[in-house]
N, C-alpha and C positions, 0 to 999 in steps of 0.2 A: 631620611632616606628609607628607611623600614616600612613608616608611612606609605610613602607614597608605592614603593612595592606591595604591599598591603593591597590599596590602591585599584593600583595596575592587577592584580589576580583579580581581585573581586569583581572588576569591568571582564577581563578576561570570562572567568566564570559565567556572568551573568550573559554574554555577549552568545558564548556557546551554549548552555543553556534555553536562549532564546532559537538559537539555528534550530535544535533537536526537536524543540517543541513547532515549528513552523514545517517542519519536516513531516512530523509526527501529522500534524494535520494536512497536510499535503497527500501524504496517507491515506488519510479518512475521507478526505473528497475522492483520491481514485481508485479507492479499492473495498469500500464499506457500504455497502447498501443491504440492510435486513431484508426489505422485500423485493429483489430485483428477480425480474423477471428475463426471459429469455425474449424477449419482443420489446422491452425497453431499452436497450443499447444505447438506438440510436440518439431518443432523446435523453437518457440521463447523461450519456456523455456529453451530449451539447449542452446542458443544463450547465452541468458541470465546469463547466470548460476545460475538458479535459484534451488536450493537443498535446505535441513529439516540443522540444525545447526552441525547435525551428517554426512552431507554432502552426506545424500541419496536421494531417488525421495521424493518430497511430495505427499501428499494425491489425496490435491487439492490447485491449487493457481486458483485466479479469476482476470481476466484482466478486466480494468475500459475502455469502449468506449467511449476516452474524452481527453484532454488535459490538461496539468495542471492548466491551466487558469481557466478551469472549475472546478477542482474539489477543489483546493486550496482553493477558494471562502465558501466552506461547512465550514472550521475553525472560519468562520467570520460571514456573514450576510446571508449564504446560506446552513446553517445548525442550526440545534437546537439541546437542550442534549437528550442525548440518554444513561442514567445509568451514567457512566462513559465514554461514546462516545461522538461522535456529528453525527447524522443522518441529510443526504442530506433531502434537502425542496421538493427535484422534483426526479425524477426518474432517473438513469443512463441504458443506454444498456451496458451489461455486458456481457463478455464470462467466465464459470466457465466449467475449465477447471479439470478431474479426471481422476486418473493412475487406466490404464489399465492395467498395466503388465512392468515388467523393467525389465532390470540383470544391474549386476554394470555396470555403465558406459553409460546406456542407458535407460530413462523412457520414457514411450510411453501414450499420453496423448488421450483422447476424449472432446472434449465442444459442450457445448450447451449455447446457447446465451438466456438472457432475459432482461425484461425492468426493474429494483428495484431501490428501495431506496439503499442506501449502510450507515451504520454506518464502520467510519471512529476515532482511537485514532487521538487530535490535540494537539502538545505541540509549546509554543512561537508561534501561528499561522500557523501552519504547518502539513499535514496530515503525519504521522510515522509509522500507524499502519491500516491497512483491518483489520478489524473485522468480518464483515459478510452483506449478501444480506438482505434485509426485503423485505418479500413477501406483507406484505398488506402494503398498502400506510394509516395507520392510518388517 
């Protein structure tokens, strides 16, 4: 009996574990590009394949100008809470990217770059979730 609960945690563990880190990189495709420009929108998010859950254009996705070295670091000593977030300590350049206009099959983006804070979801050490930019540097 001990065994097999044994077992059962350890699938457990492993199974969420697995979630985080699929998450984590779910992450990295929609919101981590070092050199995004404000004129590529359109196509990294099609590259990407980055769509709404309904598998349409989104609104708006925001690319992080940084590496994950950089921003992973916000889950840990390089961020503080933020409600239910954790808000970066220093500022990120950002491109926040908004549809212009689409038909199935094709969204057509605009961005505009700035320098913000970003509040970031962290689960196990891990960013999972963009939340949003913060304009004033509190």
């Amino acid at each position: 009996m001990r065994t097999q609960f044994v077992l059962l945690l350890s699938a457990t563990v492993l199974c969420v574990n697995a979630d985080i880190s699929e998450r984590y990189q779910k992450f990295i495709n929609q919101h981590i590009v070092n050199r995004m420009s404000v004129d590529g929108c359109t196509s990294v998010i099609a590259r990407r394949r980055i769509k709404t859950a309904g598998n349409e254009c989104k609104e708006t996705n925001t690319f992080i100008r940084a590496t994950t070295g950089l921003v992973k670091p916000i889950c840990d000593r390089a961020g503080e809470p933020y409600g239910e977030m954790t808000k970066s300590t220093k500022p990120f350049d950002i491109v926040v990217c908004k549809l212009k206009g689409g038909r199935p099959g094709h969204c057509d983006y605009r961005g505009n770059s700035y320098t913000r804070k970003i509040a970031i979801k962290c689960e196990q050490g891990l960013p999972v979730h963009f939340d949003r930019d913060i304009v004033n540097f509190e």
